[in-house]
N, C-alpha and C positions, 0 to 999 in steps of 0.2 A: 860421585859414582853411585851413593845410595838414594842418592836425589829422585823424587818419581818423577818423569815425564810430565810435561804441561798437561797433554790429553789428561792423564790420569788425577791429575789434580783439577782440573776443569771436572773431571767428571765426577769425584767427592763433592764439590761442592755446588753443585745440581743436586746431589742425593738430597745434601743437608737441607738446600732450600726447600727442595719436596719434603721432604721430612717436618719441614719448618710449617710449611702451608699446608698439610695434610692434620698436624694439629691444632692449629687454627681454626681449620675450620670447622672439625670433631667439637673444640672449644665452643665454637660460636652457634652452630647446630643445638648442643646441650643446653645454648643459655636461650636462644629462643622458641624450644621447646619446652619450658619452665611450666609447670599448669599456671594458670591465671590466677586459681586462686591463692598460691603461695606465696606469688607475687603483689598480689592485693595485701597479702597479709602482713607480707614484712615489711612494702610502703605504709599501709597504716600502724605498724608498730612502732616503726620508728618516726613518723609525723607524731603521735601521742608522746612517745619520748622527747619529743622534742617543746612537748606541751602546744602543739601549733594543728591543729585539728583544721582550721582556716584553709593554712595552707594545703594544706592534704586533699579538702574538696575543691580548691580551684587547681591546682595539677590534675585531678580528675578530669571536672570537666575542660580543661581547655585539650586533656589528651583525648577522650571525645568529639569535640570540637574537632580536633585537625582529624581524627577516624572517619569523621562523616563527610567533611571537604573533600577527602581524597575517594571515598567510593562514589559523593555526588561528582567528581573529577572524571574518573571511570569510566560512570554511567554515561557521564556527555559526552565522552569517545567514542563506545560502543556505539551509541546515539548516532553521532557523526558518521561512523564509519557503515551502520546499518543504512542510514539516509542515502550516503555517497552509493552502497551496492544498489537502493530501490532505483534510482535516477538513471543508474548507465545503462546507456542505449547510443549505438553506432546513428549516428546523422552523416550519411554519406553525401545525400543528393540536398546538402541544406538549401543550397540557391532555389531548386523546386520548391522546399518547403516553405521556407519564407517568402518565396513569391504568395503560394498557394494560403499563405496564412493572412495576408493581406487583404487578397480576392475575398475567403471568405469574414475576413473583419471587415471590409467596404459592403460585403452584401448581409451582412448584420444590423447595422448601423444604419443603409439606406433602402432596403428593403424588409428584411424580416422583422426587423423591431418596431418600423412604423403599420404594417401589415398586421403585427401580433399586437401592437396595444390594439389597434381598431376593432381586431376581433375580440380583445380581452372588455370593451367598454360594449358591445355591444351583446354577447352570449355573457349570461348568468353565470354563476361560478357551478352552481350544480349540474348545468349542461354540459361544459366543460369536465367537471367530476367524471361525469356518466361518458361521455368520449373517452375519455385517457382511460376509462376502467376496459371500456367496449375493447379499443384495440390493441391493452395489453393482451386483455384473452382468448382474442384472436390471435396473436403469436403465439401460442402456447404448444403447437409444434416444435419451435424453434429451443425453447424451453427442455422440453420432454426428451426428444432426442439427442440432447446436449446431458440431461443426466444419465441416459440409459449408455452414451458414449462412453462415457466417465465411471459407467458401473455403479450408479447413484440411487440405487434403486427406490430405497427407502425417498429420495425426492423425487426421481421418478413418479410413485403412488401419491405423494403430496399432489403435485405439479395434476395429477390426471382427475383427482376428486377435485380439486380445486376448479378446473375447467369443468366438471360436469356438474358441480354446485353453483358456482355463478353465470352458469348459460341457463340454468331451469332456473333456480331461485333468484338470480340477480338477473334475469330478463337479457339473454342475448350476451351478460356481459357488462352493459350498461348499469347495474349494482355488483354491490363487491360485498357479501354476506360474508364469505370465507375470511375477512380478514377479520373475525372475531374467532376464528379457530385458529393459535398460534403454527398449529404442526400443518395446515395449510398453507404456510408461505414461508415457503424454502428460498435461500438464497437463488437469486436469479441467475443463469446459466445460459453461456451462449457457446456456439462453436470454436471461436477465438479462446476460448477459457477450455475448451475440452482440447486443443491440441496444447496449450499450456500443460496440461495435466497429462497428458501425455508425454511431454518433458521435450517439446518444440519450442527453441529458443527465438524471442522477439525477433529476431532475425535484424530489420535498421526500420528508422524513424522513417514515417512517410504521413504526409498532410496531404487529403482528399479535398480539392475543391469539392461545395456545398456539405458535403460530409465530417469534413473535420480530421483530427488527429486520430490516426492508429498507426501500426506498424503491418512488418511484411507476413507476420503469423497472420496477424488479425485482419489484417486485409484480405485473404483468401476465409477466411473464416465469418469474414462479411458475406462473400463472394456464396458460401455455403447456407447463411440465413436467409439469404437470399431468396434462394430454392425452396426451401421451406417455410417463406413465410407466403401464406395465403392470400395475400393484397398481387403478388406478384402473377397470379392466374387469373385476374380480373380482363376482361377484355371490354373495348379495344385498350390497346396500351396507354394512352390517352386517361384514359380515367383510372388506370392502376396511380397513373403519376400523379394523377390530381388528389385521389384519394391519399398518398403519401406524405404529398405537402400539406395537405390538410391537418393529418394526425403530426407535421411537422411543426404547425402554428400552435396547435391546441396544444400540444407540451410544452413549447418555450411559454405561452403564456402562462405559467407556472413557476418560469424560471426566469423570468423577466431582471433584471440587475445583477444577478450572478456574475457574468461574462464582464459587465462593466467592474463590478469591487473587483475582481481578481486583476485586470487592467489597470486600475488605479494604485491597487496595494502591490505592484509589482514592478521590479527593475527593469527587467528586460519579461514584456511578456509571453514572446515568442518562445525561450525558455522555461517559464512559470508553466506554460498548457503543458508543454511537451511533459514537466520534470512530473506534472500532478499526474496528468494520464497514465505516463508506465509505473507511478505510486498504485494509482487507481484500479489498473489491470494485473498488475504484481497480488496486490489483495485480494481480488474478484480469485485471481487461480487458485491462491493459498485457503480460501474458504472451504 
């Protein structure tokens, strides 16, 4: 008759467990917010009590030891896990791509690279030099209005002394005096990077016969340098293209074996270009 109800008894001994685990944890809060140094102190008081000072430095370092495995543990998560965010990128139209990454591997391999040693064995490396310098400086529209998009101003004035230093003093372009002044050469800037920075995501992976790996930002942002680069107002069109391929030769002969080590030191390469390029363009935005 004075018996309490199950409920009721179910429900004291809920309290108690709470009860139980609420001082436990109070407990164990206290004990590993201990200062360190207390703790240092009363380990070595009582290693010396025990006349064993040995042992006391190697419990030391091996608790060391396992503190640095586990933040070097950490680290290669974070690692991993920053890696895995630079990589993703939607591959919708992959059969395109990997067609399209083929085409331009066969006209690498059978064209461009035997085209670019011949021209590499025959032009000087300092004529060369003076080409690649020429028709960076002539894109420097492309450049300029990509920082002044971005609100860049301070590269903006880089990017515009920079051009009017190496078209008088560097001949057209063809010398590069500026790049002995560090605050004349700003991070390079393209359209592609200014709608990044404007917080236009990659949108999916797309492989550009002759062109190469970008996405659907950067492809319209191609589509934009375009417009702005000065080769593209040459007439007839004929010679804008030839003049194109040209400044196309005279750079890979620069980069001649690249494209192969990356092929070689790679499992699957069609994967490798894709994963380095949105690393590549990831970085270029965050600059």
């Amino acid at each position: 008759m004075n018996a309490q109800p199950d409920d009721k008894r179910e429900e004291d001994l809920v309290k108690r467990l709470l009860l139980i685990i609420v001082l436990s944890a109070i407990f164990s809060v206290g004990f590993v917010h201990k200062s360190p140094s207390s703790s240092l102190a009363s380990e070595g008081t009582s290693s010396y009590q025990n006349h064993d000072p040995e042992s006391y430095m190697v419990s030391q370092t091996e608790q060391k030891q396992e503190e640095t495995e586990e933040k070097s543990f950490d680290d290669d998560l974070d690692f991993l896990d920053e890696e895995e965010e630079l990589v993703e990128i939607a591959d919708p139209i992959f059969y395109w791509n990997t067609a399209m990454y083929h085409f331009n591997d066969k006209f690498y391999f059978w064209l461009l690279k035997p085209v670019t040693r011949g021209y590499k064995w025959a032009a000087p490396e300092i004529v060369r030099i003076g080409v690649k310098n020429f028709f960076y400086n002539l894109r420097f529209p492309i450049r300029f209005v990509s920082c002044i998009l971005q609100g860049k101003g301070d590269a903006a004035g880089s990017e515009f002394c920079r051009f009017m230093f190496n078209s008088t003093v560097g001949v057209l372009g063809f010398g590069n005096p500026a790049k002995h002044c560090p605050e004349l050469t700003p991070s390079e800037e393209d359209l592609g990077q200014t709608f990044g920075r404007w917080g236009i995501g990659n949108g999916f992976y797309v492989v550009w016969p002759l062109i190469g790996p970008s996405t659907l930002r950067d492809s319209f942002g191609l589509l934009g340098d375009h417009f702005l680069d000065p080769v593209t107002y040459v007439n007839p069109t004929e010679a804008a293209i030839g003049i194109t391929a040209y400044d196309t030769v005279n750079k890979t002969s620069f980069r001649i074996g690249d494209y192969e080590s990356l092929k070689e030191g790679a499992i699957d390469p069609y994967l490798s270009i894709r994963d380095a390029y949105i690393q590549n363009r990831k970085k270029k935005v965050d600059e």
